[in-house]
C-alpha positions as CSV (number, residue, x, y, z in Angstrom):
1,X,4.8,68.6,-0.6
2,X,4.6,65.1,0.4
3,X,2.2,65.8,3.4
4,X,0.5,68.0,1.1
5,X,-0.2,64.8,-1.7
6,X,-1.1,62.6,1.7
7,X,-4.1,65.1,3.1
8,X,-5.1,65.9,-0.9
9,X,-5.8,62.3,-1.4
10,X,-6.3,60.0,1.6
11,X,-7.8,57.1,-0.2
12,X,-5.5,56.8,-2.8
13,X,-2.2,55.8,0.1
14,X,-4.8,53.5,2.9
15,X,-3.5,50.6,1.1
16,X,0.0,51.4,1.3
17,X,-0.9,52.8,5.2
18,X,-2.4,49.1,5.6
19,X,0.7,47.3,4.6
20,X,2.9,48.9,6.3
21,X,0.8,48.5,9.2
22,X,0.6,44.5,9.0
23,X,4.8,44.8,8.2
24,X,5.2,46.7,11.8
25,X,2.9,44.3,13.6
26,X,4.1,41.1,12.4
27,X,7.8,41.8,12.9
28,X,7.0,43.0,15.7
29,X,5.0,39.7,17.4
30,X,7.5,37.5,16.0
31,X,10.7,39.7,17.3
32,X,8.8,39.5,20.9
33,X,8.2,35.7,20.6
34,X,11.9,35.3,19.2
35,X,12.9,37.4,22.6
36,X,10.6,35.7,24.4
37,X,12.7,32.3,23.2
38,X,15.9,33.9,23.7
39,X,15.6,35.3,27.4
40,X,13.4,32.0,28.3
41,X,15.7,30.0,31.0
42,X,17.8,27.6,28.9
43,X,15.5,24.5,31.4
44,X,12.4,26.2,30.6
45,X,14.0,25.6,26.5
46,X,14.7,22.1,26.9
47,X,11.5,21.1,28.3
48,X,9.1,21.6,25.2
49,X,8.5,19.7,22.1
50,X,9.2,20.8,19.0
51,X,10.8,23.1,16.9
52,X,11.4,26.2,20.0
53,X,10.0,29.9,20.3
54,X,13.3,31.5,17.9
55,X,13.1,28.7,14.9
56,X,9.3,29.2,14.9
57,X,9.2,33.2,15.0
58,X,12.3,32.9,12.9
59,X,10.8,31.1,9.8
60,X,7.5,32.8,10.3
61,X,9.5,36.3,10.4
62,X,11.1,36.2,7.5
63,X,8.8,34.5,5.4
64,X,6.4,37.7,6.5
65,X,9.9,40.2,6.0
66,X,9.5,39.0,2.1
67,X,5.6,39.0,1.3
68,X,6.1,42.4,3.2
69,X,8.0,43.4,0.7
70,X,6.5,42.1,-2.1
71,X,2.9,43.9,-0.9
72,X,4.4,47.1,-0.4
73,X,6.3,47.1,-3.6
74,X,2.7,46.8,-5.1
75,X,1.1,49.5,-2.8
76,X,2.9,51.9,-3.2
77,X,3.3,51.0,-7.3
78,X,-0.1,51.9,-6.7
79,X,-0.3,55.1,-4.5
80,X,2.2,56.1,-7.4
81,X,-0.1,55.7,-9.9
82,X,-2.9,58.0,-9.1
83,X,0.0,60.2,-8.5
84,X,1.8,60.2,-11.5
85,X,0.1,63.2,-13.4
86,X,1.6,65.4,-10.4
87,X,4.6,64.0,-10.6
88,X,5.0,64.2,-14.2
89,X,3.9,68.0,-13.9
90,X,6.4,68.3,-11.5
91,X,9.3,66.9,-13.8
92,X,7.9,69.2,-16.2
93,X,8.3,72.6,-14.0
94,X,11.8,71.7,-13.6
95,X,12.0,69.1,-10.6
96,X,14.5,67.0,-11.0
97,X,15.1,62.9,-10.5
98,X,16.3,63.8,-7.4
99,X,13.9,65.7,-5.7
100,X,11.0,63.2,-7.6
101,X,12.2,60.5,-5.5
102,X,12.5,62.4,-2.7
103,X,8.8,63.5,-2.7
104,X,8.2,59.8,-2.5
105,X,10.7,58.8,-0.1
106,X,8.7,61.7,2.2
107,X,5.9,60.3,1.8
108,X,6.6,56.9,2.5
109,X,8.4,57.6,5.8
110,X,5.5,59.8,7.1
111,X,3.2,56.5,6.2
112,X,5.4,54.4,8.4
113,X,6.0,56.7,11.5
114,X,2.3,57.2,11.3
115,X,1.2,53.2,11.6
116,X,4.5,52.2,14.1
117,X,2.6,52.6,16.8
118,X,-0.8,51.1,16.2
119,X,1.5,48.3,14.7
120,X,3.4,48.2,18.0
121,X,0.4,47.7,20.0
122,X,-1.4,45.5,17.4
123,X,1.7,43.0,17.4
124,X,2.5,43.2,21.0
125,X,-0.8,42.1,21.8
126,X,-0.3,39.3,19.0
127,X,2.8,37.9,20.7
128,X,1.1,37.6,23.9
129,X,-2.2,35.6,22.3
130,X,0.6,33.1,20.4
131,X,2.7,32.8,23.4
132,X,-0.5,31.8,25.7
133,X,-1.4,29.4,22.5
134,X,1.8,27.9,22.2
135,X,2.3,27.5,26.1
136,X,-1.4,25.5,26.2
137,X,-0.6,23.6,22.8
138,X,2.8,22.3,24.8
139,X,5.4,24.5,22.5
140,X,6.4,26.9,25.1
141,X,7.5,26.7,28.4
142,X,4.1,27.8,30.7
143,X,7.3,30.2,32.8
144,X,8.0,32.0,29.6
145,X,6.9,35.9,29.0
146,X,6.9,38.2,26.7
147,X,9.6,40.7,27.8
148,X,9.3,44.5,27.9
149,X,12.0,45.2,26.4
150,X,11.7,48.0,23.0
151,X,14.6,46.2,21.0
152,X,12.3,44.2,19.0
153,X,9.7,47.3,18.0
154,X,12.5,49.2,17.4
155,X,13.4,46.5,14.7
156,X,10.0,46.4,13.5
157,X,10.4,49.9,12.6
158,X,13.8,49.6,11.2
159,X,12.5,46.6,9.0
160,X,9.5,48.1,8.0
161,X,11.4,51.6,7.2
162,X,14.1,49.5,5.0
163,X,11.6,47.9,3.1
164,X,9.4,51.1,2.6
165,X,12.8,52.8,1.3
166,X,13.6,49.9,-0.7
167,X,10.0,49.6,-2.5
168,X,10.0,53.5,-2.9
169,X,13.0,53.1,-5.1
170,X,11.9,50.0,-6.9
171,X,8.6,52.4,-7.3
172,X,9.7,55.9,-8.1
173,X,12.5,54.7,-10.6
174,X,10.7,55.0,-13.8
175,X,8.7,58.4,-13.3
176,X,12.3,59.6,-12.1
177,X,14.4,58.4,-14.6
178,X,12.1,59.3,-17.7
179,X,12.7,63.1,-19.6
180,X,10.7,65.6,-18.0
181,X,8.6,66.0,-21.7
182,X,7.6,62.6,-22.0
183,X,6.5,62.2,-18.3
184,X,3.3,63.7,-18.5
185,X,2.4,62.1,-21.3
186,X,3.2,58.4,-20.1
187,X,1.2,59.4,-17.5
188,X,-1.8,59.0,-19.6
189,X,-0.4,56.2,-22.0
190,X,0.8,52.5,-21.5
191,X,4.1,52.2,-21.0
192,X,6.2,50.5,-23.7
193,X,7.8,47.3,-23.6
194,X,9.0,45.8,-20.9
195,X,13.1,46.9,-20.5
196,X,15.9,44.6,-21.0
197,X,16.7,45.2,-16.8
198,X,13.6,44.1,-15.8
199,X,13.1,41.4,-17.9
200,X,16.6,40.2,-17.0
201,X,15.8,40.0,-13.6
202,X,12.7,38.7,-14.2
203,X,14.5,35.8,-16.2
204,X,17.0,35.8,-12.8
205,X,14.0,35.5,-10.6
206,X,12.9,32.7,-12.3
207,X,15.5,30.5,-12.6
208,X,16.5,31.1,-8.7
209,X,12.8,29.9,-8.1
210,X,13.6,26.6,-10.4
211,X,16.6,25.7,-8.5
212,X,14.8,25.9,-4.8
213,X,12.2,24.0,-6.4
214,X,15.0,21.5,-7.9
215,X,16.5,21.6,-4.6
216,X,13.0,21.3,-2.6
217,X,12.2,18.1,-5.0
218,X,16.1,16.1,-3.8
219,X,15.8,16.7,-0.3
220,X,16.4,13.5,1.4
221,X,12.7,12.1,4.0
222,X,15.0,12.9,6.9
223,X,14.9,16.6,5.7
224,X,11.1,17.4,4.7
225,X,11.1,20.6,7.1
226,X,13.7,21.9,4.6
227,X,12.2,20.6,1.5
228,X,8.8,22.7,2.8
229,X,10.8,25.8,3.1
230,X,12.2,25.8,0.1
231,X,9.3,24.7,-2.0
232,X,7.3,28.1,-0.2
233,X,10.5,30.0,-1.2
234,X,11.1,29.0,-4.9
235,X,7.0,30.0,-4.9
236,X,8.0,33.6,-4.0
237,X,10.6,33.6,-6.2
238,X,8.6,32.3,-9.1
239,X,5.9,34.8,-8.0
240,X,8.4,37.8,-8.3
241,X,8.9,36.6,-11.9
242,X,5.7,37.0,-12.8
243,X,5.4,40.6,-11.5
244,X,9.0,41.2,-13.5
245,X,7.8,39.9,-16.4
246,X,3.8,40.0,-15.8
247,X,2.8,42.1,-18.9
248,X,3.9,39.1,-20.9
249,X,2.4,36.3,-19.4
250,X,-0.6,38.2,-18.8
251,X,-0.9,39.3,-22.1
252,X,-0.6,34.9,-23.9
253,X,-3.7,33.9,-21.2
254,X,-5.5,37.0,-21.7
255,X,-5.4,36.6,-26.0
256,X,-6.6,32.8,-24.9
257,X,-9.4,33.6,-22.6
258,X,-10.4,36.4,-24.6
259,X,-11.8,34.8,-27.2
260,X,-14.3,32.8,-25.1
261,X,-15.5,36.3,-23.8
262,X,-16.1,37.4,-27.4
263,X,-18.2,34.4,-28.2
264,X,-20.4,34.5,-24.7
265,X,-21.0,38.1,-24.5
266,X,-20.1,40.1,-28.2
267,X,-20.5,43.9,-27.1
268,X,-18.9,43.7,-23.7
269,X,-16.4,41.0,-24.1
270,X,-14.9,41.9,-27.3
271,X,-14.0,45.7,-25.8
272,X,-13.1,44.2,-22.3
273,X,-10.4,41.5,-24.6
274,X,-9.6,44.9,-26.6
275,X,-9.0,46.6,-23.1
276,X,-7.0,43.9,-21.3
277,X,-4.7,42.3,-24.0
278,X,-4.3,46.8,-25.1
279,X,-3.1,47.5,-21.7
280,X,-1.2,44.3,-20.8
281,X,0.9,46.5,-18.0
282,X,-2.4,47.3,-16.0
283,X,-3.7,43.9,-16.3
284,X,-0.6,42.9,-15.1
285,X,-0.6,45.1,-12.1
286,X,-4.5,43.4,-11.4
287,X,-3.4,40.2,-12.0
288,X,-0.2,39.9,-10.1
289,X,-1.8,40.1,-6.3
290,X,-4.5,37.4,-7.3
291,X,-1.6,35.0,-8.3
292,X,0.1,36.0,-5.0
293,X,-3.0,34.7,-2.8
294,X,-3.5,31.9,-5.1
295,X,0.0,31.0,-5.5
296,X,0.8,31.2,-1.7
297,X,-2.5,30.0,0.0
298,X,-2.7,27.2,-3.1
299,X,0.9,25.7,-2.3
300,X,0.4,26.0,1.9
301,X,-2.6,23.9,1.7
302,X,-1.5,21.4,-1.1
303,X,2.0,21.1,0.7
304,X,0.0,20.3,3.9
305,X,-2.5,18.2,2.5
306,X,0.3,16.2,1.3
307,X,2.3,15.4,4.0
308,X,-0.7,14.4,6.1
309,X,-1.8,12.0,3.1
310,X,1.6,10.3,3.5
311,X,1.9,10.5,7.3
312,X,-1.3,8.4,6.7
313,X,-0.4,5.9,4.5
314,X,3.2,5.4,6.2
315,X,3.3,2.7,8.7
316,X,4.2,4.8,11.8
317,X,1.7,7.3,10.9
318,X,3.5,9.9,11.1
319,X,5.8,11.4,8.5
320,X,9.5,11.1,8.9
321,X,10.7,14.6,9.3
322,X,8.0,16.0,11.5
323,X,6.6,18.2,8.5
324,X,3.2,17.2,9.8
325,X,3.4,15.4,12.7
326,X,0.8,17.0,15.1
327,X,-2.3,18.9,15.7
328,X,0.1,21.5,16.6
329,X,2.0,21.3,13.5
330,X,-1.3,21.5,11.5
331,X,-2.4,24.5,13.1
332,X,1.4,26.4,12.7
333,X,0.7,25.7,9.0
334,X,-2.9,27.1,9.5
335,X,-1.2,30.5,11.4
336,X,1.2,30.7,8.6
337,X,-1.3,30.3,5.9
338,X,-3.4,32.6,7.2
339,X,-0.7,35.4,7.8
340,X,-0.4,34.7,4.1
341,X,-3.6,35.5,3.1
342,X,-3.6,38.7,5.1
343,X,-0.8,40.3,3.3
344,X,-2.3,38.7,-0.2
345,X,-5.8,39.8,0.3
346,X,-4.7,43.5,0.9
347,X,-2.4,43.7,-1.7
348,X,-5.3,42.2,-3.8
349,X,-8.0,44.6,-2.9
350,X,-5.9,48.0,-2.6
351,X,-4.2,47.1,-6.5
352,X,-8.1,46.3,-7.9
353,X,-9.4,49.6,-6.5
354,X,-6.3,51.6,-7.6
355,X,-6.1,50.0,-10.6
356,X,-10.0,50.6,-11.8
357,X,-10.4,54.0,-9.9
358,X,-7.6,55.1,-12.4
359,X,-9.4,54.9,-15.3
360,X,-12.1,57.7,-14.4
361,X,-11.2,59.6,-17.7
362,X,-11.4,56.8,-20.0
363,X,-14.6,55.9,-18.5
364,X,-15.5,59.4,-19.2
365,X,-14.1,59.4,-22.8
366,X,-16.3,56.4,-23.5
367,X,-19.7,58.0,-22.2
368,X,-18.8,61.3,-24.2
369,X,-18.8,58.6,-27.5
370,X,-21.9,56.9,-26.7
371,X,-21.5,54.1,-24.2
372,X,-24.1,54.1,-21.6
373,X,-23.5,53.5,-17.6
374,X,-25.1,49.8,-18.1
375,X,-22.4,49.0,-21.0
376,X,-19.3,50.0,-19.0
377,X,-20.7,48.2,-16.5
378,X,-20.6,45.2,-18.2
379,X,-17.9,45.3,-19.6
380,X,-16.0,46.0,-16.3
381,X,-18.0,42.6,-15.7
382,X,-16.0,40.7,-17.9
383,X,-13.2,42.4,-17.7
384,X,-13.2,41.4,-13.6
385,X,-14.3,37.5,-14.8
386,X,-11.0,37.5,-17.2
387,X,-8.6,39.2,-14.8
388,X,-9.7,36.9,-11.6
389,X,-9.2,33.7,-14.4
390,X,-5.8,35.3,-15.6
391,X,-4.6,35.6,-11.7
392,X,-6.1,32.3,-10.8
393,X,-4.6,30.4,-13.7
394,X,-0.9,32.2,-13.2
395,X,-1.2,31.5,-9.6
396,X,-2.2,27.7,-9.6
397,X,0.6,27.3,-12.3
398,X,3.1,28.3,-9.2
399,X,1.4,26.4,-6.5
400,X,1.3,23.6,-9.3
401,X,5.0,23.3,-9.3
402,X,5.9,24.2,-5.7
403,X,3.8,21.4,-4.5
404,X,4.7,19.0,-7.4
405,X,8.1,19.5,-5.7
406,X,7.8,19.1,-2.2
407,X,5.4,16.0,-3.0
408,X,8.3,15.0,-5.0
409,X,10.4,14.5,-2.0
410,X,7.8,13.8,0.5
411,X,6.1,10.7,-1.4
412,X,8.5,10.2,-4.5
413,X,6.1,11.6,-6.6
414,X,5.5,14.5,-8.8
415,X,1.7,14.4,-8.2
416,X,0.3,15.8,-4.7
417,X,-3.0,15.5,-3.0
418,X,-5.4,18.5,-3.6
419,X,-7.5,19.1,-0.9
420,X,-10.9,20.5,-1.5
421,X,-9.9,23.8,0.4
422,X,-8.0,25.0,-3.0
423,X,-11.7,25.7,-4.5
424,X,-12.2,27.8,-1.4
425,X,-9.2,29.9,-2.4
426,X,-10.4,30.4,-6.3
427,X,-14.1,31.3,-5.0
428,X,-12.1,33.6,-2.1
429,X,-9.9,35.5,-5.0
430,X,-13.1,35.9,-6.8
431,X,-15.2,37.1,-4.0
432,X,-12.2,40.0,-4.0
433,X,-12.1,40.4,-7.5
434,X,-14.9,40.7,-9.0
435,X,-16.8,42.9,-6.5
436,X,-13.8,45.0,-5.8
437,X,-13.8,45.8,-9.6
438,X,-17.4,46.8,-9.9
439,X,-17.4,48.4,-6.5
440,X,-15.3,50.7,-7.7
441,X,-16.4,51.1,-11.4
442,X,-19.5,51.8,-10.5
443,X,-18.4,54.7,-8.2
444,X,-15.5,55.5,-11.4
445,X,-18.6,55.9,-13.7
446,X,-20.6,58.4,-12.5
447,X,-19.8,61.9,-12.1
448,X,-20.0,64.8,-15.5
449,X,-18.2,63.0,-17.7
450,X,-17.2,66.3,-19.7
451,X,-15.6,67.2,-16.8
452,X,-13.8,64.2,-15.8
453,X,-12.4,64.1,-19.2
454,X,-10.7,67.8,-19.2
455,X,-8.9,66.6,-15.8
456,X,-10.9,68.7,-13.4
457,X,-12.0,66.3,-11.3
458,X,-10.2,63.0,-9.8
């Protein structure tokens, strides 16, 4: 059954296929490079600058081990999604919790086997480009190799299988926990209010993210490495908050921005208010990947920007702990960043086209009552312009306070240096948004709507 929902709809599980993909590859270059580091000839170690082949694939490993996560929670949050009348038909022929989750747990596990070894090859190849980049930027020893050994692919795997269980259950638990009569029905509605669990952990989430940030903010100037690191973990943190407790804050900017819409365009952007601030859970889910690439790209550039504005204006030129120190430093934060971006952007994209293919039938219902292809269009025109504002606003409120707090330590200040790259990022989350939205609206819209309605086409 689980093969049978993978060949029945392809489209709907090449975002979760993608992220698994990246999870494999990336492990698996920086388990290489961190066995690279490790078999290297302890005089080949000594002789480099810098921070050493195992702490750099370390910290870039598990910094890509969480956003993995955190993309393939969404993914396959998604993949479910489109699923869910199935698997609410299925709960109501008699399948139990049980076997509900262990459709999905099927699936998932195909997903990965299928992409380990492209993801093998992909990140092999990876580890041998950033060796032969570190080893000409001075970082590595020029004697060092990447070593044939399969230990670190067959961690990659292990990894990427533990965190496509772990998502599957974070995933599945709702449309498995719920009675089997009111599954096929929340299939078609919005789901209530957030539970007390979620918005517990949400709450939990949120005030582990202040005290990194708190702790980021007191680190001493011999210890800005560390004050980095934290700041870019209390960001995640804070950034799991907000897809705990999303539906909220996504509903308070969504009641401020709509009225704007209502003024500027009064047909369109009073139903695409109505439709966002009605269905705060969906924007949520739209929302939540923009703030990711905001959120993450925002506070790598502002943290960087920083320290080099203080390495600057400090009388050695350089800053005290080595944050930024180097060309080579800069462009570790640049790999970083843009590893980043990779796992935001896809996470972005695959959630936007889930999330607007989805709503076929309402599309549908709307056309049966009047509403021509040209209206729904527009209106999925603001709706896109108020959901990228929504995630660029909840995003930049994260990278706000992550950088406020590593400036904090780095110049004693609570106010960083913004770079002009941060404008690059908003117009970068729009150019996702907004044409991944009407992309697939437009696609969503057409079709007999009579049809599309009575369910018989997806």
């Amino acid at each position: 059954m689980s093969l049978g929902q993978m060949r029945r709809r392809p489209a709907s599980f090449a975002g979760l296929a993608i992220a698994l993909f990246l999870a494999v590859a990336t492990v698996t270059l920086f388990g290489l490079l961190f066995a690279a580091g490790a078999t290297a000839p302890a005089a080949a170690r000594e002789a480099t600058a810098g921070p050493g082949l195992m702490v750099i694939a370390g910290a870039f490993g598990e910094i890509a081990v969480l956003v993995a996560f955190f993309v393939v929670v969404n993914a396959l949050a998604s993949a479910l999604r489109q699923q869910h009348r199935e698997l609410a038909l299925l709960r109501t022929i008699a399948a139990t919790p049980r076997q509900a989750r262990r459709l999905v747990r099927g699936q998932v596990l195909a997903l990965t086997l299928l992409v380990a070894v492209p993801g093998w090859v992909v990140g092999a190849a990876g580890a041998r480009g950033f060796l032969a980049e570190l080893q000409r930027r001075g970082m590595a020893a020029p004697g060092v190799r990447v070593p044939g050994t399969p230990l670190p692919m067959v961690v990659a795997l292990a990894v990427a299988l533990a965190v496509a269980l772990a998502a599957s259950a974070v995933a599945a638990r709702r449309i498995s926990r719920i009675a089997p009569t009111a599954a096929l029905t929340a299939s078609a509605t919005e789901h209530g209010r957030t539970g007390a669990p979620r918005l517990l952990a949400g709450i939990g989430a949120l005030a582990g993210g202040g005290l990194l940030l708190r702790l980021a903010a007191t680190r001493p100037t011999a210890q800005l490495d560390k004050a980095g690191q934290a700041a870019l973990f209390g960001a995640l943190l804070l950034l799991v908050a907000l897809a705990l407790v999303g539906p909220l804050a996504a509903r308070v900017l969504a009641a401020a921005l709509g009225t704007p819409a209502r003024v500027l365009a009064p047909g369109a952007g009073w139903l695409a208010d109505a439709n966002l601030r009605g269905y705060a859970r969906r924007l949520s889910s739209a929302v939540v990947p923009v703030a990711l690439l905001v959120g993450l790209s925002g506070t790598m550039v502002i943290m960087t920007r920083t320290a080099e504005h203080a390495a600057s204006a400090s009388p050695t030129g350089v800053t005290t702990a080595g944050f930024v120190t180097s060309a080579s430093d800069v462009w570790l934060r640049q790999i970083e960043l843009a590893l980043l971006v990779c796992f935001a952007a896809v996470s972005t994209v695959n959630t936007l086209v889930a999330v607007t293919a989805d709503r076929r039938r309402e599309f549908a219902l709307l056309r049966l009552v009047g509403a021509t292809r040209s209206q729904l269009m527009r209106m999925l025109t603001a709706e896109a312009v108020l959901t990228t504002a929504v995630g660029v606003l909840l995003g930049a409120a994260v990278a706000g306070a992550a950088s406020a707090a590593f400036s904090t330590a780095v110049t004693g200040s609570a106010v960083p240096s913004v770079p002009m790259a941060v404008w690059w990022i908003v117009a970068g989350a729009a150019a996702l948004t907004v044409p991944g939205i009407l992309a697939t609206g437009l696609r969503a819209v057409h079709g007999p709507a009579a049809e599309l309605v009575g369910g018989g086409r997806d």
